[in-house]
C-alpha positions in Angstrom: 120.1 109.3 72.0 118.2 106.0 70.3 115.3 107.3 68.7 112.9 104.8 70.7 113.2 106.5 73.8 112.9 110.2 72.8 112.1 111.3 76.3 115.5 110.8 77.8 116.4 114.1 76.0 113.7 115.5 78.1 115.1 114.4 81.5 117.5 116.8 83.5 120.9 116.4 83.7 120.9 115.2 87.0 118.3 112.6 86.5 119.8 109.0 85.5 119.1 107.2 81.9 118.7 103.7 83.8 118.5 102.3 86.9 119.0 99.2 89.0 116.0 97.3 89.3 117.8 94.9 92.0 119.1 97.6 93.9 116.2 97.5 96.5 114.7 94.7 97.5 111.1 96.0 98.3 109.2 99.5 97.9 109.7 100.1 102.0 113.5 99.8 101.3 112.9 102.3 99.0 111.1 104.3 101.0 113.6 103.9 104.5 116.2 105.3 102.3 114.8 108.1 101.3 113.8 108.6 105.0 117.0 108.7 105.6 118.6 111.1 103.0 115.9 113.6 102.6 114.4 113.3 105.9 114.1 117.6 106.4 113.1 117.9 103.1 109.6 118.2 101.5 107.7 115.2 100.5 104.3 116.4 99.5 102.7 120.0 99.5 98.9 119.9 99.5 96.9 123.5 100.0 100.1 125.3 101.2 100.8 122.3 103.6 103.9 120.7 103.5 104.9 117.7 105.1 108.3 116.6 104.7 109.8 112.5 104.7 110.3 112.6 108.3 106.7 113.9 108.9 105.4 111.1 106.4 108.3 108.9 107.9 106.3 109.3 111.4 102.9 109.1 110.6 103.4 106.0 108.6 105.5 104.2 111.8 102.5 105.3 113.7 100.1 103.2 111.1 102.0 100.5 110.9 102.2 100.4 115.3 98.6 100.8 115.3 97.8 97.8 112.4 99.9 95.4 114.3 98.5 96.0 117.2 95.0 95.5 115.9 96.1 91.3 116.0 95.9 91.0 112.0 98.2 88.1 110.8 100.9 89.5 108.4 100.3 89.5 104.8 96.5 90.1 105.1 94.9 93.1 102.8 94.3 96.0 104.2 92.2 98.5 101.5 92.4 102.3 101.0 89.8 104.1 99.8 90.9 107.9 99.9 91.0 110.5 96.6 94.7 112.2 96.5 94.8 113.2 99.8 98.3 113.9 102.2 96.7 111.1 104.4 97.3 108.9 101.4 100.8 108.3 101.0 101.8 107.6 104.8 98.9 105.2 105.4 99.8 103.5 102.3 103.3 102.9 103.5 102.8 102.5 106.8 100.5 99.6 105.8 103.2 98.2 103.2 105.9 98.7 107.1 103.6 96.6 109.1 103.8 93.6 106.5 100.1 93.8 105.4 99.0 93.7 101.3 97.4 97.3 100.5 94.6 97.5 98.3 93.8 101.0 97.0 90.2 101.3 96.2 88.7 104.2 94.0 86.9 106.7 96.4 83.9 106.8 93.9 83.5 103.4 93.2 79.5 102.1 93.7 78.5 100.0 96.8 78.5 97.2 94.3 81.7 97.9 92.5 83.6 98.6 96.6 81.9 94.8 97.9 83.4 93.3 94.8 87.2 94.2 95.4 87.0 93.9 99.2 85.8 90.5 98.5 87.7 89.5 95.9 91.1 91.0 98.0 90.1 89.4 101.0 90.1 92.9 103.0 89.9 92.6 106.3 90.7 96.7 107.3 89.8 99.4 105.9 90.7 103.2 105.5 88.1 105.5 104.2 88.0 109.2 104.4 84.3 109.8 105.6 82.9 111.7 102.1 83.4 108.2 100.8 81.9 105.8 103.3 78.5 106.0 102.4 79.6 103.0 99.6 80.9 101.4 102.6 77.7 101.5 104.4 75.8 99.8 102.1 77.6 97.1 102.0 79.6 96.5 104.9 77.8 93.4 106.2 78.4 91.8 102.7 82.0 91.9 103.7 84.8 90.5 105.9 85.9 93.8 107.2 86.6 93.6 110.6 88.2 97.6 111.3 87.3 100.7 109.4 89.3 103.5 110.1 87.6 107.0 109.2 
């Protein structure tokens, strides 16, 4: 064991030292394997809830359906501005599936500190969960956001 990587003594047998970095060639192929290979098991647990990768596997399909539908042209920046949430992680990839740039936005940023990144991203859609959207509100028509999903 080198002595500038002391935590690989901490990993578990089972876990590899290194990987591939070129053995995917995005985060969604990533994702579609593990889809695949652990679909029936658990991907989150939240409050005594779980939902496993074919449960985050379908919700995110369902996202990415619904984005494309919406008429966006791919590669535009949807944001995402939820706290740790299990909505979190399938909207997140199921805006990654439909080919759209995700920009995660802290939940408690000010109306002035939200209009600067969906500005300065180019946001055109949103995702908020509603405790946050009074930011939103403020300055919404200081934006280009065309779709805010609650």
């Amino acid at each position: 064991m080198t002595t500038d990587k002391p935590w690989l003594a901490q990993y578990p047998k089972n876990v590899p030292k290194t990987i591939n970095p070129d053995q995917y060639e995005s985060l969604i192929d990533l994702y579609e394997e593990c889809f695949d290979r652990f679909r029936m098991h658990p991907m989150t647990i939240c409050m005594g809830v779980t939902h496993t990768y074919g449960d985050v596997d379908k919700a995110s399909l369902a996202v990415a359906a619904w984005l494309q539908a919406q008429g966006i042209p791919k590669g535009s920046v949807v944001a995402l501005m939820m706290p740790n949430v299990p909505q979190y992680l399938p909207t997140m990839i199921g805006i990654l599936r439909a080919g759209y740039v995700c920009t995660p936005i802290n939940p408690l940023y000010t109306g002035r500190e939200l209009r600067h990144q969906l500005n300065d991203s180019g946001a055109q859609v949103i995702f908020v969960v509603d405790n946050f959207a009074q930011a939103l509100e403020q300055v919404i028509e200081e934006t280009d956001i065309k779709r805010i999903v609650l």
